[in-house]
Structures are given as C-alpha cells and as structure tokens.
N, C-alpha and C positions, 0 to 999 in steps of 0.2 A: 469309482475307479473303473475304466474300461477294460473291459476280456478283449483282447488282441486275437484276430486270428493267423492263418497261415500265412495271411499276404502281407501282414503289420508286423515292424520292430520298432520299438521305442529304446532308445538310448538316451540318455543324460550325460550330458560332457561338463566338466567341470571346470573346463581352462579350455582357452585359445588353441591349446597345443593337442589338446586332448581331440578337439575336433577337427583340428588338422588331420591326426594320426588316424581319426575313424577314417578321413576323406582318404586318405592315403590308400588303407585298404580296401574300399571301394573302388579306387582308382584303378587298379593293380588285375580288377576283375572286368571293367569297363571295352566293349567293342566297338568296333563302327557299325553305327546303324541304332547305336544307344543311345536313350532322350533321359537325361536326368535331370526333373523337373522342384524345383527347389520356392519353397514358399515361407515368407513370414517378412516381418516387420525391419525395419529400417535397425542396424545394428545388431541383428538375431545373430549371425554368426554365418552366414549365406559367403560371402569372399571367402571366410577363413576356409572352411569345407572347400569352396574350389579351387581354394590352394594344395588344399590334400590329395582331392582327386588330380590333380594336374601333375604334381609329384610322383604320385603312386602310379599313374598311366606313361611315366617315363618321359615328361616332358620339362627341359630344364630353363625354360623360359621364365621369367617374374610372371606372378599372375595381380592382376589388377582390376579391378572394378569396371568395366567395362561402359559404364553410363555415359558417357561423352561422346561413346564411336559405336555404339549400339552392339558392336559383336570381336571382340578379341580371338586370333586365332593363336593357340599354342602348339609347339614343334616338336615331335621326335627326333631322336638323330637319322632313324632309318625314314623319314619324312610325313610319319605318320600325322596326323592333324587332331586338334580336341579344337572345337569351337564350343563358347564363352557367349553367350547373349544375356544381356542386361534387358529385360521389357518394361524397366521403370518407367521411360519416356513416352512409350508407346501407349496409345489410349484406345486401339481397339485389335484386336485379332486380324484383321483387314490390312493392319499397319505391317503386322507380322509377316502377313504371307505377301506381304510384296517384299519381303526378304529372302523371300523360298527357302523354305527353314527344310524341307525336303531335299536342298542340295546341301544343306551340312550337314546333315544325318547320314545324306548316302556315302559323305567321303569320310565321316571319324564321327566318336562319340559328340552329342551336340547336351552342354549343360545351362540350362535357363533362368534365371534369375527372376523375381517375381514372375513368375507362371502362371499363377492366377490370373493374372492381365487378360493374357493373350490365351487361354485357353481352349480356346476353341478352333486355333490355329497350330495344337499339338498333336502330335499324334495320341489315341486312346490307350494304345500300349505303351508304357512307360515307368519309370519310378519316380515317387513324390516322394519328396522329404519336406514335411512342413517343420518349421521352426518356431518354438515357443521359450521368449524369455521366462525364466527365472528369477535372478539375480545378475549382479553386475558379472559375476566369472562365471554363470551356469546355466545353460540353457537344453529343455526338452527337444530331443530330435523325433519325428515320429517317419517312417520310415515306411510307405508302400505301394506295393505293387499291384501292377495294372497290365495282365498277360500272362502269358506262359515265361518268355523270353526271363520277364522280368521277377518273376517267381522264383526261376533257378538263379538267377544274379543273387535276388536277396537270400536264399536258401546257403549259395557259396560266402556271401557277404557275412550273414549271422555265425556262420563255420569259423570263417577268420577272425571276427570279432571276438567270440566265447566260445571258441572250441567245439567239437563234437556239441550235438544241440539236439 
C-alpha cells in the first residue's frame, strides 16, 4: 500500500453517481487557466467525472465524449467557457499543439481526456487524476498535483470532499 503525500488524494467511488458528485466538487473550485488532466483506461469512469466538473463549474450544457470533434466547448450563462479535449485520436503531442491547447487554457478551465497521449504538450503545472478500475460499479481515483496553483485546488478539493483534513 502506498503512503500518499501532500500533493496525492486517492478516492474510491462506488457508482456512476458517486463520481459524478466528486467531479461536481472539483468543478465548483475550477478557474480559467486550469488544466485538468485525466488518465486511464477505456470505460474508467473519465466522461462521467467530466460531467461533474462541468456541472459543478456551472455549466448546463450535456457533456459528451468528445472523440469525434476532438474538443467540446461547454457554456456558462455569464459566457464563461470549460473546454473538453478527447486526445484518444491523437497520436503524438505535435498533434496537440496544433490545437494550441495555450488558447483554451487562457480563456476557461481546459479538461483532457487521455493525457497521457499528448503529454508533452500539457502544461507541467496541473492536476492528474489517473483512473484505475475495480470492479463493474467501483473505480480507484488517484488524484495529483503538479504546482502550487494546483496544490491549493487539491488542498480546497479534499476540504469539500471530507471536511476539515
């Protein structure tokens, strides 16, 4: 079993809904200029989360898998933006930055979908959440930071999640 440090949270979600509700709160703490970099395996539970954060960031748009259009943008009412990038299709970092993943960062939270991919085309400061199944309803979240910025997100994130910490 691994000792976690300050920059690490590991969560277990037990349902669909459950990891919805974590992404919600993460959402809720989410700025422009924030890279939430999201990794694991086909079915991990990667969409459902960024249904939560998209929720929780106050955006009432459906959120959907983005694989087909390579980058989903979601709405606030006051116009605020969350951009959605899928990097499944994309087969090198190179591919990425001819998306200029720098201009969706500078206008709203920008959340990544296989990040692994394209890593080398992310910024170094950010949050990973890798994803490890379980079981059919349960999957390990491990959760960390990469910065200052992103230290105090997870710091406010593990507050909301279990309280005082």
């Amino acid at each position: 079993m691994p000792i976690l440090d300050d920059q690490s949270l590991e969560f277990i979600s037990h349902s669909t809904d459950q990891t919805r509700r974590v992404g919600m709160r993460l959402g809720a703490l989410m700025n422009p200029g924030d890279a939430i970099c999201l990794i694991g395996e086909l079915g991990a539970g990667k969409t459902t989360l960024v249904q939560g954060l998209s929720s929780g960031w106050g955006s009432l748009d459906p959120v959907t898998s983005p694989s087909f259009v390579l980058v989903n943008v979601y709405r606030r009412p006051n116009g605020g933006r969350l951009f959605h990038l899928d990097a499944y299709r994309l087969n090198s970092a190179a591919e990425a930055e001819d998306l200029d993943i720098d201009s969706f960062i500078a206008r709203g939270p920008l959340v990544v979908e296989w990040a692994d991919r394209i890593q080398d085309a992310l910024p170094t400061e950010r949050l990973s959440v890798a994803f490890h199944w379980i079981d059919d309803d349960q999957r390990d979240l491990m959760f960390t930071a990469f910065g200052t910025r992103y230290q105090a997100l997870l710091n406010n994130f593990r507050r909301q999640v279990f309280g005082a910490y």
